[in-house]
C-alpha positions in Angstrom: 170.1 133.4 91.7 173.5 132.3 93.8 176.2 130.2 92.2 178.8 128.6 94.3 182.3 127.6 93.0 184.5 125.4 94.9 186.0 122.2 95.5 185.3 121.0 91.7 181.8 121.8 91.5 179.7 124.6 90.6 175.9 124.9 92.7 173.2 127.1 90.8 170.7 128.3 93.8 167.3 129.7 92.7 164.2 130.7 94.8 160.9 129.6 93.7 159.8 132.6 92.2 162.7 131.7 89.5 162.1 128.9 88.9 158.6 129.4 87.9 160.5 132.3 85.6 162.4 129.5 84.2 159.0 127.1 83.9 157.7 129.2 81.5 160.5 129.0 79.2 162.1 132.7 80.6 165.4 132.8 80.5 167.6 134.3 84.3 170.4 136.8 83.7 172.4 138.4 86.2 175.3 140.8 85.6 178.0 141.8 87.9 181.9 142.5 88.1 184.2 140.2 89.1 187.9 141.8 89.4 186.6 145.0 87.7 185.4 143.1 84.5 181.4 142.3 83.5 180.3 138.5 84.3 177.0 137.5 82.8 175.5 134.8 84.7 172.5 132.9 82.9 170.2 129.8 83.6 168.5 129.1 79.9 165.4 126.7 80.6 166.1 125.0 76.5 168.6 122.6 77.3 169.9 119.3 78.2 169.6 118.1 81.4 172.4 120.1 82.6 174.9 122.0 79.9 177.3 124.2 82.1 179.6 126.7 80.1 182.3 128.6 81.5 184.0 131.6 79.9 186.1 135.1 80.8 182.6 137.0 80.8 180.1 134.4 81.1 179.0 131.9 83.6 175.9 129.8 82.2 173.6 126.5 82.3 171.6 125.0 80.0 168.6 122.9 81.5 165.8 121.2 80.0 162.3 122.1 81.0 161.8 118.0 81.8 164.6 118.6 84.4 163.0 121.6 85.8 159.7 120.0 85.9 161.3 117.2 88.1 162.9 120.0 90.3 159.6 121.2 90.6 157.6 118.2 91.5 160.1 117.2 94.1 158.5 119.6 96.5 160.4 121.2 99.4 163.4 119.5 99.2 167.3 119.5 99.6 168.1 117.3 96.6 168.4 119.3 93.2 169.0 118.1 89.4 172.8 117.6 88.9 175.0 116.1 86.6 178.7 116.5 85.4 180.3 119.0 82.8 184.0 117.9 81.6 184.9 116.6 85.0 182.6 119.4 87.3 180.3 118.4 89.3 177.2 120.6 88.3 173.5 121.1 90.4 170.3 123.1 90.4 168.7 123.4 93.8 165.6 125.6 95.0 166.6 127.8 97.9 164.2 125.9 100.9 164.7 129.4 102.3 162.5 130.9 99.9 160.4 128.1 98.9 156.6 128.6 99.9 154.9 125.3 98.5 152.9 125.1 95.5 
């Protein structure tokens, strides 16, 4: 999983193998310290389209499985699932780098 901040938007990255993890209702956690304090990161596959919470500790998105079934079937592709959390711009994209087809 990468997550991009910047410019009033936040980009969650995941390579296919993750999404398939997320497919089957799994959800992705990642911990890691940001200016000497623990960050979880999360992507939980039982939510809206796209639900993104920010807090001191925790960096998360809610997604629904019918939006990750759409990012599935759209193949190899640049465009992700993205929406708009309180006035952020919020996407879901599959790393092309890591994507290997069906």
């Amino acid at each position: 999983m990468n997550i991009r901040l910047g410019g009033g938007a936040v980009r969650f990255r995941i390579s296919r193998e993750e999404l398939k993890v997320l497919r089957a209702g799994k959800k992705l956690e990642e911990r890691l310290i940001l200016a000497g304090k623990p960050v979880l990161l999360a992507i939980d596959p039982s939510g809206t389209k796209l639900d993104f919470t920010y807090q001191e500790d925790w960096i998360g998105l809610k997604v629904s499985p019918d939006s990750l079934q759409e990012l599935d079937q759209r193949g190899r592709s640049k465009a992700g699932i993205s929406g708009n959390a309180g006035g952020t711009a919020v996407s879901l994209q599959v790393d092309l780098k890591t994507y290997a087809g069906k």
